[in-house]
LOLUMNU-107483 format. One record per residue (C-alpha): residue in one letter; x, y, z. Coordinates in pm, 1 decimal. Layout:
N
res_x_y_z
A_X_Y_Z;
...
END
This chain:
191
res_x_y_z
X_0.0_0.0_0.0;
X_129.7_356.6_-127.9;
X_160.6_642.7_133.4;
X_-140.0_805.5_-51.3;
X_-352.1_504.4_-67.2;
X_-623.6_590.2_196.0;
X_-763.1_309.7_444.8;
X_-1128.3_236.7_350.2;
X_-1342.4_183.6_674.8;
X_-1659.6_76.3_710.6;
X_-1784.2_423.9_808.1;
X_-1610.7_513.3_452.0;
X_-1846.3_284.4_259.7;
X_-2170.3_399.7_332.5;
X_-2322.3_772.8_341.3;
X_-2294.2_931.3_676.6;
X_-2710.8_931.1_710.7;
X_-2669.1_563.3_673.5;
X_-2435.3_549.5_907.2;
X_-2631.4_721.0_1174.6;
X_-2921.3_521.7_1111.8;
X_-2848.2_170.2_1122.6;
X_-2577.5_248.1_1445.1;
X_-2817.8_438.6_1649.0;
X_-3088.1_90.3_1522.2;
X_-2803.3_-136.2_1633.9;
X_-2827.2_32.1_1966.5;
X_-3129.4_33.8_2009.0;
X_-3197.9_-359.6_1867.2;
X_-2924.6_-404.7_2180.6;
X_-3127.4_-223.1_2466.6;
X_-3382.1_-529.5_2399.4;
X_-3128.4_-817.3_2454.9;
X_-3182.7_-965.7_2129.8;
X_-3102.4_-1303.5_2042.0;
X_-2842.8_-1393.7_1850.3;
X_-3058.1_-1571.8_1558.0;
X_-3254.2_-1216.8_1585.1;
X_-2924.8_-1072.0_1590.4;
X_-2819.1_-1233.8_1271.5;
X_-3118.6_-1174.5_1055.8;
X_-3124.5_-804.3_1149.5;
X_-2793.8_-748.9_1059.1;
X_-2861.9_-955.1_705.6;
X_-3201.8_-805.6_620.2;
X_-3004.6_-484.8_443.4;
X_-2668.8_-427.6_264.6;
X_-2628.9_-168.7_450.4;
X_-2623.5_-404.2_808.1;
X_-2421.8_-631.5_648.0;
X_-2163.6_-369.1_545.5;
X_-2152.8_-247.4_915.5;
X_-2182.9_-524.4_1108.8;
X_-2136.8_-818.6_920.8;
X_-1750.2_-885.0_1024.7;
X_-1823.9_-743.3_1388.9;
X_-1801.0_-968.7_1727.7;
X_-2003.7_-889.5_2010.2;
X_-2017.9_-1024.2_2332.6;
X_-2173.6_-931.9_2723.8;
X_-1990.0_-979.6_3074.9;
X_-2291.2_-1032.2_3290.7;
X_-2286.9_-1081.4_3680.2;
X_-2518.3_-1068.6_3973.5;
X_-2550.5_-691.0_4142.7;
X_-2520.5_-858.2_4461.8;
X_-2081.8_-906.1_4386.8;
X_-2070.8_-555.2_4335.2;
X_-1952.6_-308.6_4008.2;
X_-1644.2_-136.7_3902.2;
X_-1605.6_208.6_4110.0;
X_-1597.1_416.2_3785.2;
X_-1888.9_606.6_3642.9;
X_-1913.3_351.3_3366.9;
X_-1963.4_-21.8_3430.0;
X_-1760.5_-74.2_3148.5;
X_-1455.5_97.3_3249.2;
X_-1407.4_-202.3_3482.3;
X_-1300.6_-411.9_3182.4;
X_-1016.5_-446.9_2942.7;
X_-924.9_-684.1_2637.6;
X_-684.3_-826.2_2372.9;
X_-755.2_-924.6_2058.4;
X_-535.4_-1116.3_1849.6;
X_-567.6_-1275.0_1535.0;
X_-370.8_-1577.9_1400.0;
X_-143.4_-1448.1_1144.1;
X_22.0_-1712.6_854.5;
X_198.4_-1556.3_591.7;
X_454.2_-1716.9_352.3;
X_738.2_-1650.0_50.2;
X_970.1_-1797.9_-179.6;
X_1340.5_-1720.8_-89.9;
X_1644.2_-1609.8_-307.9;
X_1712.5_-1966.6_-321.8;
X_1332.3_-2103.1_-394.7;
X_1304.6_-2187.8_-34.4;
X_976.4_-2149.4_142.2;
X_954.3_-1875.3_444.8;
X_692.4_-1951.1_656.3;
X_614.2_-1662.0_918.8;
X_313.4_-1714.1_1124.2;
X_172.1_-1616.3_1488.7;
X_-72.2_-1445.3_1703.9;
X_-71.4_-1115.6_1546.1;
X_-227.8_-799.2_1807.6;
X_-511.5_-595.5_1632.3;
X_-727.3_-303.5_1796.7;
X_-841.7_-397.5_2169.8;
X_-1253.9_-432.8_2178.9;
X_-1486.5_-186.8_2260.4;
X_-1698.2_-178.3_2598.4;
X_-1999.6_-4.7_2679.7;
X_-2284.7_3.9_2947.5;
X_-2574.0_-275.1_2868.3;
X_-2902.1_-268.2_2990.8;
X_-2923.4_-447.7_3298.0;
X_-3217.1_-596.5_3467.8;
X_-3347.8_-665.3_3808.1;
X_-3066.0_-905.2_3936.1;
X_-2761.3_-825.9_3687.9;
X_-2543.9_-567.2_3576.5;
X_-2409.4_-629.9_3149.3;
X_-2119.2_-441.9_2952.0;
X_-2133.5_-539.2_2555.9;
X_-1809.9_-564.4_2412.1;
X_-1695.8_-551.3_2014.9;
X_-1438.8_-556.9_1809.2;
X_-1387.1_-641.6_1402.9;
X_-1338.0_-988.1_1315.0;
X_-1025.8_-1047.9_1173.3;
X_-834.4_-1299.6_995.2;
X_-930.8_-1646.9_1167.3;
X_-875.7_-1759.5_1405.2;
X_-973.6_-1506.9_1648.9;
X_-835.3_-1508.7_1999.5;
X_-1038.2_-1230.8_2271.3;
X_-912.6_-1214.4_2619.6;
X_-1159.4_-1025.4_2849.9;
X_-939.7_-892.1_3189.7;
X_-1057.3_-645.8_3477.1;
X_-880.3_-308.3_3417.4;
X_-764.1_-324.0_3758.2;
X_-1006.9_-11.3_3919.9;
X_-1126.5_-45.3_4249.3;
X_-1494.2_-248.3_4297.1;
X_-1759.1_-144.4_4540.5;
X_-1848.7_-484.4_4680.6;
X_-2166.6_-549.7_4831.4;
X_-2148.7_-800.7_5158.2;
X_-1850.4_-914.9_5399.0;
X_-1550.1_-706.4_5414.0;
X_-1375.3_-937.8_5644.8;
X_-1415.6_-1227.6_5430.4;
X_-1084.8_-1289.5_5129.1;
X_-1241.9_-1302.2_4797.1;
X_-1160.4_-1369.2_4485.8;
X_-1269.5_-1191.3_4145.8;
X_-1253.0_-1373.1_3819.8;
X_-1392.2_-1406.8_3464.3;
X_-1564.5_-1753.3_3332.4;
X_-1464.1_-1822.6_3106.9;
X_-1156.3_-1542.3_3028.1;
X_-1209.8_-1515.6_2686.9;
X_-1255.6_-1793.1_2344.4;
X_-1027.9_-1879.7_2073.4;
X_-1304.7_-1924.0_1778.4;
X_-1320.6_-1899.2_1361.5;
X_-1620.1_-1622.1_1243.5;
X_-1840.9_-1722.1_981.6;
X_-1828.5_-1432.2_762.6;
X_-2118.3_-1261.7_943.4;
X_-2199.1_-1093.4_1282.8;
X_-2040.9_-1314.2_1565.5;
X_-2175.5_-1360.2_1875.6;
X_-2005.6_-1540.7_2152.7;
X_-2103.3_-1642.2_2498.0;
X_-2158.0_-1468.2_2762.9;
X_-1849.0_-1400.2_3012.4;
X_-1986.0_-1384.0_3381.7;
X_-1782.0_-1236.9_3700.6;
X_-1746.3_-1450.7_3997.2;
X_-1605.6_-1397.6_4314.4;
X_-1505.7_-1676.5_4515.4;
X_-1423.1_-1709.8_4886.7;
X_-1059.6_-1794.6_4926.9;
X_-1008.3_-2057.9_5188.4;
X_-655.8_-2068.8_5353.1;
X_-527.2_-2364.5_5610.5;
X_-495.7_-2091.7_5943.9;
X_-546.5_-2278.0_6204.2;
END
């Protein structure tokens, strides 16, 4: 790619009242925890969709409001993530030999944002483009304080079930399962 060849994004590809449009839709479509087969044909029923969202992941961390929520204004600035895509790539060298480079390649972290949450559970979406397959996502706490809810006196333990999925997109909108937060009483042998 030249120095003047410009990056086309998807925000590039459609007209900017498109754009609006079917993002504020897709926003709204998420305040009413869709499905993901509902998902899936709303994204599909226009070219449009598909152009937007048809090589997007999304995915919810979902716990009980009993453990608590991240200190921060946002529930989702309580989370962080890595996204990494497997990356193969290979050349003849000066001497016809094959050079094989291949890895786990970094791309842009995913996106968080508040979820609607209901009467026992707090839920941050997360997103990110689909790239090159396989897909690895890794889901982490960002490390800012919680505000628990019960026993300060007891040790707990936060964590993520499961941390994150190594999977292969279809071509369209992905949707993987949910993540939940645990915390877990830590049991030590003082006695």
């Amino acid at each position: 790619m030249s120095a003047r060849t410009k990056t086309r994004t998807k925000r590039d590809a459609v007209s900017p009242e498109a754009w609006t449009r079917e993002t504020q839709a897709f926003a709204e479509l998420l305040k009413r925890k869709p499905s993901k087969p509902r998902l899936s044909r709303w994204v599909n029923e226009s070219a449009v969709r598909k152009e937007l969202f048809g090589l997007t992941v999304l995915g919810v961390i979902r716990w009980p409001k009993e453990l608590g929520r991240p200190g921060t204004p946002t529930l989702a600035e309580g989370f962080v993530g890595v996204h990494q895509w497997w990356f193969s790539e290979w050349h003849l060298g000066l001497g016809g030999e094959i050079i094989e480079t291949e890895g786990w390649a970094h791309s842009d972290p995913p996106q968080f944002w508040d979820a609607p949450d209901d009467a026992g559970h707090y839920r941050v979406y997360y997103s990110f483009p689909e790239r090159a397959n396989p897909n690895w996502i890794e889901i982490r706490f960002s490390g800012v304080r919680w505000i628990e809810t019960g026993s300060a006196h007891l040790p707990y333990a936060w964590s993520l079930t499961p941390r994150g999925f190594i999977f292969t997109g279809q071509g369209g909108l992905t949707v993987l399962p949910s993540i939940t937060v645990e915390r877990r009483l830590i049991l030590t042998n003082r006695i």
